[in-house]
Structures are given as structure tokens and as C-alpha cells.
N, C-alpha and C positions, 0 to 999 in steps of 0.2 A: 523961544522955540517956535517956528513957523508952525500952521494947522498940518498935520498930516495927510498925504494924498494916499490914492491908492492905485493901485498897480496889480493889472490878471495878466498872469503868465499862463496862456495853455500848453496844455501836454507838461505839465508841470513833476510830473516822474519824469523826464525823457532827460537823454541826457546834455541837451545843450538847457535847458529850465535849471537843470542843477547846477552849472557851472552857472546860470545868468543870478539866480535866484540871492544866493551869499555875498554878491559883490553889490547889487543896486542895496540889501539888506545894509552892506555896511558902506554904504555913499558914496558908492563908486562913479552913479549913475546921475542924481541928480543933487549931490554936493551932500555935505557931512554936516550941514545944517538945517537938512529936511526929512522929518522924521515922513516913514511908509509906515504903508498899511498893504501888505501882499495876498491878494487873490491867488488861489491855484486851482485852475480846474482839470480835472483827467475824469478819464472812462472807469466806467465802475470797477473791474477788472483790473484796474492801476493803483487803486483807491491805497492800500496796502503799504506800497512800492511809497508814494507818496507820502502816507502818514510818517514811513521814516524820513524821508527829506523834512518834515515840519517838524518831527524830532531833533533833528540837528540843528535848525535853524534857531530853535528854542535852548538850543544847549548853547550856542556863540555867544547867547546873552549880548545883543548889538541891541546899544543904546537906543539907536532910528529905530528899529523894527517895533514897532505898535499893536501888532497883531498880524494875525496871519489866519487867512479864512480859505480853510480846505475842501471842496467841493466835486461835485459832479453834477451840479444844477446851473445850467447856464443860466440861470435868472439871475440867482446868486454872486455866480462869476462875476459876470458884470453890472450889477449894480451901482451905481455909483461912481464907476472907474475913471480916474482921470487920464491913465496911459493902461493900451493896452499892448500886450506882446504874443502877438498870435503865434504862437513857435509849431503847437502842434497841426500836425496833419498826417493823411494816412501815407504811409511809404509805397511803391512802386514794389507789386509782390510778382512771381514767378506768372507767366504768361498775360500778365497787364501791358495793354495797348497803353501810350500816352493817354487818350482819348479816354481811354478807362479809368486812368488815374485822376486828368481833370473831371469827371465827372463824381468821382468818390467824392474830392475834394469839395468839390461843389456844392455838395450837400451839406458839406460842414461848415463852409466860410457863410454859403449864405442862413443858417441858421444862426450862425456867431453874427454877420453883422444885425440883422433883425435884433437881435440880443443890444448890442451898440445902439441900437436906434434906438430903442426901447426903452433900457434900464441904465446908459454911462451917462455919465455928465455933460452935458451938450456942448462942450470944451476938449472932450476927449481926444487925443490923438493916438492913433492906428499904427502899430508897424506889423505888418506881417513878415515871418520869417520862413513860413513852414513854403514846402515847395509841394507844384509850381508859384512862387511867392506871387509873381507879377499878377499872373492870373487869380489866384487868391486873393487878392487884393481888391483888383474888380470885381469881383464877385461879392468879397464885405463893401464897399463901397456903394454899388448898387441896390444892396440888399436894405441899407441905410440910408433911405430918401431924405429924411431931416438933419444928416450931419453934411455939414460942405465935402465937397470933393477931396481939398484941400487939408483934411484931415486924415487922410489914410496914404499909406505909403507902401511900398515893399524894401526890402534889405537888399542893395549892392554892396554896400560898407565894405563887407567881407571881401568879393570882387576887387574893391579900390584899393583895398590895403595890400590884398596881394599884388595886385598891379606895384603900386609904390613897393611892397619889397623886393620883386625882383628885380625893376630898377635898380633899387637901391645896393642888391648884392650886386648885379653885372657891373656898376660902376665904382665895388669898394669905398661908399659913403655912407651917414647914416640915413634913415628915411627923415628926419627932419631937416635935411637937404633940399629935397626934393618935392613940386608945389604941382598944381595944375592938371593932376592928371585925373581921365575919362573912363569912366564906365558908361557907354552908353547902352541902351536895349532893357533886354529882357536876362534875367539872371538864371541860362541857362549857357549850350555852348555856341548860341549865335549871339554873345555877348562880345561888345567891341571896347575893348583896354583902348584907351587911344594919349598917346604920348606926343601927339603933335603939337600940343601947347604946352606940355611939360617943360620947369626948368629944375634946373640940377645946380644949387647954390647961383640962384637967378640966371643959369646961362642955358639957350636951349638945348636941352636932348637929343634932340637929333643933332644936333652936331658932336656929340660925344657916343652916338652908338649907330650900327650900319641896318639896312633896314631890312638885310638880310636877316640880321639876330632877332629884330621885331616879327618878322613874318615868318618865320618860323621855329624862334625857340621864347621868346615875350607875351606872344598874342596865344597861340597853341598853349602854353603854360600856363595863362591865369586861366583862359577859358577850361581845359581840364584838371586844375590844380581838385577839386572836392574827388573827382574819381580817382586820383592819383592818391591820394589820402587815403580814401577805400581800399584801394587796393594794395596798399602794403599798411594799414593799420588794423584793415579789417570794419572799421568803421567808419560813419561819416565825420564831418571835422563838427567839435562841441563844443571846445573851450573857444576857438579863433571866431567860431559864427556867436557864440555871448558876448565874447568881447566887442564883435564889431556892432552888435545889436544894441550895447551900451553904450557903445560910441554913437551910434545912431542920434537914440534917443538924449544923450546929453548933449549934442550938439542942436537937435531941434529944439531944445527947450532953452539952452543957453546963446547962443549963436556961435557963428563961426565967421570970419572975413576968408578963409581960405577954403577954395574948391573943396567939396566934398560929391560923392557920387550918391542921390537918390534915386529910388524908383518912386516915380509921382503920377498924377495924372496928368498926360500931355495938356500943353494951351495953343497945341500948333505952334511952338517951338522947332525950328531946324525941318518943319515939311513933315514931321511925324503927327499921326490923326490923334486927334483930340480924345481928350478922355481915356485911352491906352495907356495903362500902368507901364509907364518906360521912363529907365533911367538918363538919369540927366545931371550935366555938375550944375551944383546949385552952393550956393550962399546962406544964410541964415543971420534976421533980426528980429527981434523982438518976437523971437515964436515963431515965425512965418518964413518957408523958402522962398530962395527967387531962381528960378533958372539961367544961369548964365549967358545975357545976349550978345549977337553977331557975333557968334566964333565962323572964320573963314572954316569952311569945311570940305575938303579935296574930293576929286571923284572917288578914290578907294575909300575914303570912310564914308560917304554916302551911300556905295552899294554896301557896305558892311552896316550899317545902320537902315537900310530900307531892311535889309536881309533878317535881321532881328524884329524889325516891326513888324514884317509879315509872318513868322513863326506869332507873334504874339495878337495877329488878326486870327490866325489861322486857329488859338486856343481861342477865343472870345468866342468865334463860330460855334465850337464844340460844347460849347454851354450856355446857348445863348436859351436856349429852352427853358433853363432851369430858372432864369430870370423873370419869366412871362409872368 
């Protein structure tokens, strides 16, 4: 049996924590031959909501699960951690400006990263999930002078995979057909699907779909696919955003040879400014992304991709205070 790692999910009542929390518990995430150890932190007022989820988790009796440390002490939380899964953050309430929301937020990532600098493993890798993600991300990233850049990330996964399924339904295949495709930006709605390099059982995409359907029923669809969810479920999407969050992280730890879409921090890849949490396809060895180089990239996806970097200048601006 390998040494046990451990793992802080925030927002750990919420309900995308619960859908992640049962599956990495029984190896979903980082293989069925490495025992966890699961951190959960919530607000006090959550505490409750939570102790039933670590009642359940206690009742699966999963072999991996090692223990399970229930909290509302950031020191605690992250202590020790070797991955973290920052899911929580506060939601977008009734007359919240943008501006209002990154700045709530703000308060919490950079508390949590100080926490990462502080008390995780100096090994640790970061996926933020909670939104605004990208921007959250910078913010723990920053907050974190002694952890590399290169350790913290935000969540497109979700993004990618919708991308690849509507692909995959417009063409009546399955998605493991289909290889190559883009998430770039910021994972919000100035986010760019891009199928220009996609192939579809190695043949290109564009030559199998008009670019009619891409500009207005492809690109419009993954970028509002979470509101559209909202809006006839009533809530945001929990099981699809765990899943891809464990797709995430098990391909960062394990690698991949095939395109996957992160939010990383720029290296001046493709003319986007450095250091801005922006998505990008990337690769994965031995731990470590690499961003995809010299993809030709057309004028429309250039202003679609400057378009996304500058919404995500334009949140940095709004919290740069909070960093001083």
C-alpha cells in the first residue's frame, strides 16, 4: 500500500464537494491503489450540513479512505495537503456587481492561499474550481510567494468536455472520436471553444461541420451551457463540474499525450500576458503541464481570445489592492 496523501476540498457541504468527495474517496481520482486522507473545510454555519456528508462517507467503509478531518480552521485544512480542491466560494447574490463578487472572493482565495504557503506541502498542486475560477486562482497564487506559479491552476475541464460533447452529438460519434479541442481564456462567457485543430476519428472538423453551426449554435452553447443548466434545473451544474475537476486532477498527476484544456498561468504563449490565469491546451508528464506550441491561430480566434484576456485584465485590475 502506497503512503496516504491528503486532499482539502472547500466548501465541502456544497454540492459539487459531494459529488467530488465519494468518488476520489473510492479511486476515482488518483487510482485504487492510493490510499487518502480527506480534508473538508466549511463555514461554521455549514458545520452541521457537513458532518452528515462525513457520516456517509464513514458508512461506504472505502478501503482508500484513511481518515477524514472535518474543519472550519483553515490552518487545519490545509495542513499538510498534497492537492488541493478549492471548490468553495461565495455566489453572485441579488444586486452584486461583478466587481463585488471578485472582491468577496478575494478575501477568501487570498486567505486560502496564505494558508497553501504556509501549512501544504510544498509539492502541492492547486486547482481552483469555485468562480470567478481564473481570477481566484491569481489571487491564491499570489497570495503564495513560496509555491511556484506552476502549481496552481483553474478548472476549464468542464468547458472542454462540453465542447467535445456537443461535437460529439452534432456529429453522431462518440467523444472518444474526437481529439484536439480548445478551451481557451477565462472560464466565464468570453470563453473560446475552438475546433480549429479538432479531428473527428483523425479527420478535420471543419470539414465535417459549417461554420455557421460553430458561430452560432457550438460556440454560444458551451459558453452558456452552466446558465442553461440553471435555468431549467434550478441549479448550478455539480455532478459534471466533480467530474471534470477529477478529471483534472487525475490527469495532472498521471499524465496525458492528448489535448486537455487548463487554466494556467500564462508564459506568453500565443501573445496572452504572462502570469494571467488563462486557459490553454496543454499536455502532461511526469506531473508537469506544457502548453501546446505553434498552433497557427486565425484572425477570429485571436480577437476571440484577446477578448477573453482583456475581461481577465479587467478582473486583476479590480483586486489588485487586495494583493498589496
Amino acid at each position: 500500500m502506497k503512503k496516504p496523501v491528503r486532499i482539502v476540498i472547500t466548501g465541502g457541504a456544497g454540492q459539487i464537494a459531494y459529488a467530488l468527495a465519494f468518488r476520489i474517496a473510492a479511486g476515482e481520482m488518483l487510482g485504487t491503489d492510493q490510499p487518502v486522507i480527506l480534508h473538508l473545510l466549511e463555514i461554521p454555519n455549514a458545520l452541521d450540513a457537513l458532518k452528515g456528508i462525513v457520516m456517509e462517507l464513514e458508512d461506504c467503509a472505502y478501503p482508500l479512505l484513511q481518515d477524514i478531518v472535518m474543519t472550519e480552521e483553515v490552518k487545519v485544512a490545509f495542513t499538510d495537503v498534497d492537492y488541493a480542491l478549492l471548490v468553495g466560494a461565495r455566489p453572485r447574490g441579488p444586486g452584486m456587481e461583478r466587481n463585488d463578487l471578485l472582491r468577496v472572493n478575494g478575501d477568501i482565495f487570498t486567505v486560502q492561499g496564505k494558508a497553501l504557503n504556509e501549512y501544504a506541502n510544498p509539492r502541492v498542486k492547486v486547482l481552483v474550481v469555485g468562480n470567478p475560477a481564473n481570477t481566484n486562482a491569481y489571487i491564491a497564487m499570489q497570495s503564495a510567494p513560496n509555491l511556484s506559479p506552476q502549481q496552481f491552476s483553474a478548472m476549464t475541464r468542464l468547458d472542454h468536455n462540453r465542447a467535445v460533447s456537443q461535437l460529439a452529438i452534432k456529429l453522431g460519434v462518440p467523444v472518444t472520436a474526437i481529439n484536439q479541442v480548445i478551451i481557451w481564456g477565462n472560464h466565464s462567457a468570453t470563453q473560446y471553444p475552438d475546433i480549429n485543430h479538432a479531428l473527428v476519428h483523425n479527420q478535420s472538423a471543419l470539414a465535417l461541420v459549417d461554420q455557421n453551426w460553430i458561430n452560432h449554435d457550438f460556440i454560444p452553447s458551451v459558453q452558456q451551457r452552466g446558465a442553461a443548466i440553471i435555468n431549467i434545473r434550478g441549479k448550478s451544474s455539480a455532478a459534471s463540474a466533480a467530474f471534470a475537476a477529477m478529471a483534472h486532477l487525475r490527469d495532472w498527476v498521471s499524465g496525458t499525450d492528448a489535448w486537455v484544456s487548463m487554466a494556467v498561468p500564462s508564459d506568453g504563449s500565443y501573445g496572452i500576458a504572462e502570469k494571467l490565469i488563462y486557459s490553454f491546451p496543454v499536455t502532461i508528464k511526469d506531473g508537469e503541464y506544457h502548453i501546446v506550441p505553434a498552433l497557427e491561430i486565425n484572425e477570429l480566434s485571436h480577437a476571440r481570445m484577446q477578448a477573453s484576456q482583456q475581461e481577465l485584465e479587467q478582473e486583476r485590475a479590480a483586486i489588485t489592492d487586495l494583493l498589496c
